[in-house]
N, C-alpha and C positions, 0 to 999 in steps of 0.2 A: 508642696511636698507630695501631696495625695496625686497629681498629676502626673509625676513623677514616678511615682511608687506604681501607678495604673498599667504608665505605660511601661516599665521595666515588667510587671506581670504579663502586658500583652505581648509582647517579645518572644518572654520565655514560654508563652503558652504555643504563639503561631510555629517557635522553633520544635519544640517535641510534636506538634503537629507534622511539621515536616519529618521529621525524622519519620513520624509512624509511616507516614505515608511513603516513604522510603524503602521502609524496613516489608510495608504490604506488596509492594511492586516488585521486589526481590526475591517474595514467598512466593508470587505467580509466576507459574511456565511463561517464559518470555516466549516473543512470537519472530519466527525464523524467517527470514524471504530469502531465499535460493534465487540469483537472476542470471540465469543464462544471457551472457550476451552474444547477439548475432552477431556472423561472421562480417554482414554486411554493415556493423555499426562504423561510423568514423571517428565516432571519439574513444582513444583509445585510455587515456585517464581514469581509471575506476574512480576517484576521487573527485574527479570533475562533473561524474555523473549521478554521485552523492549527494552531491552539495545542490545541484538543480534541479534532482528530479527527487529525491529523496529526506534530505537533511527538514525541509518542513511537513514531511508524512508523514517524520520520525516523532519529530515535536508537538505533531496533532494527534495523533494515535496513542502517543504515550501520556497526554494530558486526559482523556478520558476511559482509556483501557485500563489503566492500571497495572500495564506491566511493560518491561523495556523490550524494544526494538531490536533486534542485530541482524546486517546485512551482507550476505558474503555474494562476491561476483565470481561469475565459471565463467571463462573462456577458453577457443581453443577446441572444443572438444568434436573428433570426428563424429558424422554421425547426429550428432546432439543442436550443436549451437551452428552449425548450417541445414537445419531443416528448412525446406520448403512452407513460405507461410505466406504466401501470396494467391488469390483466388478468390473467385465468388461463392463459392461453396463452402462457409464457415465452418457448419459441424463437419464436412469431410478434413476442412483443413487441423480444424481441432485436433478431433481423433487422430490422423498419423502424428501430432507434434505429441499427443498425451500418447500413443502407443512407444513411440520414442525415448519418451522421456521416463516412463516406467521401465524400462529395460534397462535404463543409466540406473535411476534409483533402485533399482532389486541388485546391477554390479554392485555398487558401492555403497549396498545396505542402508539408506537414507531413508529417514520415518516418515510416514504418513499418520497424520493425527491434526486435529482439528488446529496448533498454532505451527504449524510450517507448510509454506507457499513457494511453490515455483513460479515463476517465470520466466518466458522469454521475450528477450527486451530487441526491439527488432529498429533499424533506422525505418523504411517507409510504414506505408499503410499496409494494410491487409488487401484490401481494393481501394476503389475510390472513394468510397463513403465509410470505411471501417478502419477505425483507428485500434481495436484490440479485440479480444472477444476470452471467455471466461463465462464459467456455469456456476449460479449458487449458491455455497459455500462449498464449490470446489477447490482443490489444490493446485491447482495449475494454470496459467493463460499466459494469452500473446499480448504485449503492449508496442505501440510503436514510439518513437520519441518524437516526433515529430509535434505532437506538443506536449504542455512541462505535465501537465496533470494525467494523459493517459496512462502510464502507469498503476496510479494511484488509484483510476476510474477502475481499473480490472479487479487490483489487488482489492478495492473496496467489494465488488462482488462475493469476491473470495472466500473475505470476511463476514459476509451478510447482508448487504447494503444493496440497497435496491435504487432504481430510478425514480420511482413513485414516490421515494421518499427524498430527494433530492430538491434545494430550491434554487432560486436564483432570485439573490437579495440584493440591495442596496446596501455596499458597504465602501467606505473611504472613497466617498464623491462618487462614486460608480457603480451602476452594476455590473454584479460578478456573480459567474455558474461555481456552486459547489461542486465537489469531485465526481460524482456521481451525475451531473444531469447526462440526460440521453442524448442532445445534441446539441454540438461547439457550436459556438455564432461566434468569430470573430469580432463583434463589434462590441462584444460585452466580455473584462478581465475573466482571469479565475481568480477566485477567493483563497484555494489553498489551503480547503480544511473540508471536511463535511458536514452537511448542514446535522442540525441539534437531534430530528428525527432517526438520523444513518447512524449518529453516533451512540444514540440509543439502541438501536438494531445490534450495530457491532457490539455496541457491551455486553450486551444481552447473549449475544449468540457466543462470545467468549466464555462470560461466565460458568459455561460449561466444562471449559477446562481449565479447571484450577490449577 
């Protein structure tokens, strides 16, 4: 009976636990990504591009931030989501896509504040060795799809996450790059989360805003 009794206590304790934690994740500013998709993407699916590039960013970030996720896709837009983002010349390419994209955001009145991110989500590279590029915790950058993590690699700068703190660990038979390492080697997975250090970074530099 005491076994009994225990674990109907444990229950109901882990359940109000969840609930709190629930009810904390609701009180915080959720965090926005704005993803411009380029003209040149092929997949034209927004749900498709959810679900591979996103749907486990959503589920890693919201198990240690403490606050929920939402992602709206732009397409379409003159001017915006056919920018030019091909070149050797990163910070030039940067700045006209962030000159750009400040001008969409001041039309259509879109906030700038420490939990909403832009990006644009581009099919190839940047060059031949550059899969995205992003300063920070800035608000803005280019990812390309060309693999499933880049994205996630930028938006983690974004956020606060650094390379240095990034590992590449032995996980399920393999090793696999957290989101953040500095450079793909195909011959090792991705893990699909950030390592322990970035997630601390990120919390940390959220915690700012409440």
């Amino acid at each position: 009976m005491f076994k009994t009794i225990a674990r109907s206590l444990l229950l109901v304790a882990a359940f109000t636990l969840s609930l709190a934690a629930l009810a904390d994740n609701a009180s915080k500013r959720p965090l926005f990504f704005f993803l411009f998709i380029h003209d040149d993407v092929k997949e034209t699916d927004d749900a498709r591009l959810a679900e591979e590039y996103f749907s486990w960013l959503i589920k890693d970030l919201e198990s240690f931030a403490g606050r929920r996720v939402h992602l709206r896709f732009i397409r379409n837009i003159p001017d915006v989501t056919d920018a030019r983002y091909k070149g050797e010349n990163l910070d030039q390419t940067y700045i006209a896509w962030k000159n750009r994209l400040d001008q969409y955001l001041n039309e259509k009145n879109l906030p700038l504040n420490g939990t909403t991110k832009y990006l644009l989500v581009t099919q190839d590279k940047m060059n031949s060795g550059t899969l995205g590029f992003a300063t920070l915790g800035g608000y803005t950058g280019i990812a390309s799809l060309e693999t499933f993590t880049a994205p996630a690699h930028e938006l983690g700068h974004m956020l606060g996450g650094t390379h240095e703190l990034a590992e590449v660990i032995y996980h399920k038979a393999w090793w696999c790059e957290t989101n953040l390492v500095d450079t793909r080697k195909n011959i090792r997975s991705n893990c699909y989360f950030y390592s322990d250090k970035n997630k601390q970074k990120i919390a940390a530099n959220l915690s700012e805003f409440p």
